[in-house]
C-alpha positions in Angstrom: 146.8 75.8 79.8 143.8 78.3 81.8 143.4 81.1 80.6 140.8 83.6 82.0 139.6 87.2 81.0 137.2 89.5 82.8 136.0 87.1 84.8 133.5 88.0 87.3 131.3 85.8 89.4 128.5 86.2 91.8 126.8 84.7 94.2 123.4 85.1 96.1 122.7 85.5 100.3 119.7 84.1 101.0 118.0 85.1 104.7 116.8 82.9 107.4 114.2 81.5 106.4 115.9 81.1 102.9 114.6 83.6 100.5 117.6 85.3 98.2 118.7 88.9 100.0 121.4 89.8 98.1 123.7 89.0 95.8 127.5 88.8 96.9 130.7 89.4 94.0 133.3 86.7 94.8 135.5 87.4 91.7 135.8 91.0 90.3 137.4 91.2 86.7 140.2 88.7 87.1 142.5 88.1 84.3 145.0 85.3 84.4 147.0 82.8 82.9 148.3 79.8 83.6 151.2 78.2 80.7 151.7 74.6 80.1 154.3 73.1 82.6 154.4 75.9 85.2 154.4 76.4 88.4 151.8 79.0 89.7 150.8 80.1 93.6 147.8 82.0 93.9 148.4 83.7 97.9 145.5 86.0 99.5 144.0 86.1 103.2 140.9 84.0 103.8 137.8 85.1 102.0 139.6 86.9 99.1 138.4 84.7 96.6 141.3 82.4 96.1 139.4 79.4 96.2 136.8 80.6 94.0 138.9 81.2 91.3 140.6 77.3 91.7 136.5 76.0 91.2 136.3 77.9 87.9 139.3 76.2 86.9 138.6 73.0 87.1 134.9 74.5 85.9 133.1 73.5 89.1 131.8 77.0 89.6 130.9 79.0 85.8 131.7 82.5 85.3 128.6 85.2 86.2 130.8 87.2 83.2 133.8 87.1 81.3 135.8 83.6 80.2 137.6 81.1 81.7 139.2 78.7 79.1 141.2 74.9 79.8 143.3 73.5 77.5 141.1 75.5 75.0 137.9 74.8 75.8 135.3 77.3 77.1 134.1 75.8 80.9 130.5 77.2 80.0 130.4 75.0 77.3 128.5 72.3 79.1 129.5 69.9 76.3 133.1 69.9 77.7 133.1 69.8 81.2 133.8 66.0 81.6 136.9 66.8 79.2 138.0 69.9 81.2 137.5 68.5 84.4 139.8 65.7 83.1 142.1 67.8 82.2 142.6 70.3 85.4 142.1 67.7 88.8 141.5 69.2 91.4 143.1 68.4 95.2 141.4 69.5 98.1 142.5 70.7 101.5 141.3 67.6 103.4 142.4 64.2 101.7 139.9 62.3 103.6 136.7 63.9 101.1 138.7 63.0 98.6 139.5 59.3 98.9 137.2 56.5 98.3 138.7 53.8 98.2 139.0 51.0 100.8 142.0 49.9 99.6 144.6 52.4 98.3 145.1 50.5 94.9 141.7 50.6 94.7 141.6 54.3 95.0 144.2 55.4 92.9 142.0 53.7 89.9 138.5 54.6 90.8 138.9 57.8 88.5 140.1 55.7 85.4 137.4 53.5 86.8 134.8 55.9 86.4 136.1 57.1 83.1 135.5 54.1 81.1 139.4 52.8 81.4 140.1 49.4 80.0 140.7 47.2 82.9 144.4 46.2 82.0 145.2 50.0 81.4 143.2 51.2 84.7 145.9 48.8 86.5 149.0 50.5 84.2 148.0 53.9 85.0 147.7 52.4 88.8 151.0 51.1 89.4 152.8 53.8 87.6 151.1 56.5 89.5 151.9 54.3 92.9 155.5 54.6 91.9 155.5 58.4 91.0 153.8 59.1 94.5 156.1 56.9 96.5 153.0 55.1 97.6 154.2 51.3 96.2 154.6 49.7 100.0 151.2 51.0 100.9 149.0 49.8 97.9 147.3 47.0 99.8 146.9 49.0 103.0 143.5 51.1 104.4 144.1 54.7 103.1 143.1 55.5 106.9 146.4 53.8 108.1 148.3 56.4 106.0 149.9 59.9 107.3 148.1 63.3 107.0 151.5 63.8 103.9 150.9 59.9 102.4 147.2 60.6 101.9 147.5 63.8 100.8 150.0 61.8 98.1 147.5 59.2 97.7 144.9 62.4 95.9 147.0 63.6 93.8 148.0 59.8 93.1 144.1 59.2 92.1 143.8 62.3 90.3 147.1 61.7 87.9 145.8 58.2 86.8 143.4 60.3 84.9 146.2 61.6 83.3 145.6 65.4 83.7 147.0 68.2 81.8 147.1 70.5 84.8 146.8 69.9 88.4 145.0 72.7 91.0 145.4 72.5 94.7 143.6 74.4 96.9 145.3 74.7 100.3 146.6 70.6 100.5 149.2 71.3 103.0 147.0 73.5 105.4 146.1 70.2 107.6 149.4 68.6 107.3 153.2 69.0 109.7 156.3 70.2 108.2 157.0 66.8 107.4 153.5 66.0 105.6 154.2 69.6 103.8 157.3 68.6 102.9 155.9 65.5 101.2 153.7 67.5 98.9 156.0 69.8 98.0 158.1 67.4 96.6 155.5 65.8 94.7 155.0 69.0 93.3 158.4 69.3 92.4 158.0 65.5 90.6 155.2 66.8 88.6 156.5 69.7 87.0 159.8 67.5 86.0 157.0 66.0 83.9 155.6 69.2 82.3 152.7 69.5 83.9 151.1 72.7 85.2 150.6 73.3 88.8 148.4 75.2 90.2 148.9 76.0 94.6 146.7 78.1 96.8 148.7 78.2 100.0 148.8 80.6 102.8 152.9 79.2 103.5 154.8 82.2 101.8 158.0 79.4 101.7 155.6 77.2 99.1 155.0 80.2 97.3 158.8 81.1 96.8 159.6 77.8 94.6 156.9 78.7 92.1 157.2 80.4 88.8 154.9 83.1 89.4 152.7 84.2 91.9 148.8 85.8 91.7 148.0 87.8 95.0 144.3 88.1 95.8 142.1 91.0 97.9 138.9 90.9 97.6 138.0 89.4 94.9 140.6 91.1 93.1 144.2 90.3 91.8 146.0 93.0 93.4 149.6 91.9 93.0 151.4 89.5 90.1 154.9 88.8 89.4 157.7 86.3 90.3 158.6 85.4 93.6 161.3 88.0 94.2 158.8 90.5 92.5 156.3 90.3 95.1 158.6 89.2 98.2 161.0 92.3 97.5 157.7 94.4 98.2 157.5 93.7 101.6 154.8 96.5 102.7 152.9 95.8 100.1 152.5 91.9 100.7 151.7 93.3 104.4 149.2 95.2 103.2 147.2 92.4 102.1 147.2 90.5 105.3 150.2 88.2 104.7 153.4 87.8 105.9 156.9 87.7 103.6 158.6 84.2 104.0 161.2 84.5 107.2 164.2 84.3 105.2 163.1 87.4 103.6 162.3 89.0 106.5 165.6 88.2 108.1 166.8 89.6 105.3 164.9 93.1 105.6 165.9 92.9 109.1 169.9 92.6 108.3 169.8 95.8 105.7 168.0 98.0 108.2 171.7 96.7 110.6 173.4 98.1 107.9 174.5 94.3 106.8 173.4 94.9 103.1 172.5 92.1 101.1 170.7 91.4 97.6 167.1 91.2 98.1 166.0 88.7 95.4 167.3 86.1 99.0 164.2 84.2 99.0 165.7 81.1 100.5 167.7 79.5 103.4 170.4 78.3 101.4 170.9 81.6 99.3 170.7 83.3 102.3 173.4 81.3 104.1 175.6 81.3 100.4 175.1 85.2 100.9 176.7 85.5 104.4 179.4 83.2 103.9 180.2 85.3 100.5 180.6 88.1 103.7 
């Protein structure tokens, strides 16, 4: 689904008084993919580029070097964006400078709106992506009277009525509570039962753990890649890069080092409580 080779990409400093000063490299020869219907999470402390890489994506930022391709097309081919950028929507962290609606209907089917939809199908796509999002008793209501999770919901609502191939979220549970979290993760979990590819920037470690592989960044660098258990099972190394394991695995860690050995692919609370029962 995105598939990007060597990518570099720069960006100028300007002084003061707003003359250029320097030139800064965001993204340092980054090479990943992303495969129809998965579920990726791309983890790294603040200012390592994560949310770089989501803009050239969804081609909002262009590559200084190298390629990134969407669904087969090339995002500095400016003749594709509109298609790209239909197919790879893009959530942000804060729901509020992303909805625009007064009305949450309305909201949901400003994108189709926008895209030249026929009327009767803007309302199909509408009421069907309502119903995927949970969001059905709200449709007449002010998104402002919604939760921090039901207007989070109420994004990725509006950005799946333009029926995307791929979906990238950068940090959309970072303003949320547990519960709003929870929300969005299992809207996540709805959309991959639908084959489509998912792409989450979170700094939660337990977000991380339910996807299908995970892209740690440093610097403007991927510095770690593998499967949940392949970078959770490294715990000095994930602590090298300024994050923490998910607490089950470090209860975990903590056990073996009592001498209560246990399997260290435990990555959740319920595999870890299966685990010590088995005990």
């Amino acid at each position: 689904m995105i598939h990007a080779k060597s990518l570099i990409y720069d960006y100028e400093t300007f002084d003061s008084e707003g003359n250029a000063d320097g030139v800064v490299r965001a993204l340092d020869d980054i090479s990943v993919d992303i495969n129809r219907g998965s579920f990726v999470a791309i983890l790294g402390r603040n200012g390592s580029g994560k949310s770089t890489l989501a803009k050239q994506m969804n081609a909002l930022l262009l590559p200084t070097s190298g390629t990134v391709w969407v669904d087969g097309k090339d995002t500095r081919d400016e003749s594709e964006l509109w298609n790209i950028r239909q197919s790879a929507g893009m959530v942000f962290q804060n729901p509020d400078n992303q909805i625009v609606g007064t009305v949450v209907e309305e909201d949901v089917g400003f994108g189709p709106e926008n895209m030249g939809i026929p009327t009767e199908e803007i309302w199909v796509r509408v009421n069907k992506c309502l119903k995927r999002m949970g969001l059905e008793p709200f449709r007449y209501d002010s998104p402002n009277t919604l939760s921090g999770g039901q207007k989070q919901r109420l994004s990725i609502a509006g950005i799946l009525a333009m029926e995307p191939k791929c979906i990238i979220m950068d940090e959309p549970t970072a303003m949320l509570d547990p519960g709003g979290r929870r929300e969005v993760m299992k809207a996540i979990k709805d959309l991959l039962a639908e084959n489509l590819s998912v792409v989450l920037i979170t700094h939660y470690m337990e977000e991380a753990v339910e996807a299908d592989y995970i892209y740690v960044m440093d610097q403007g660098h991927v510095v770690m890649a593998g499967t949940p258990v392949e970078i959770f099972s490294d715990i000095d190394m994930i602590r090298r890069y300024g994050l923490e394991p998910p607490q089950v695995v470090q209860v975990v860690d903590l056990l073996n080092s009592k001498g209560i050995k246990l399997d260290r692919s435990i990555l959740t609370t319920e595999e870890l409580i299966k685990a010590l029962c088995q005990r």
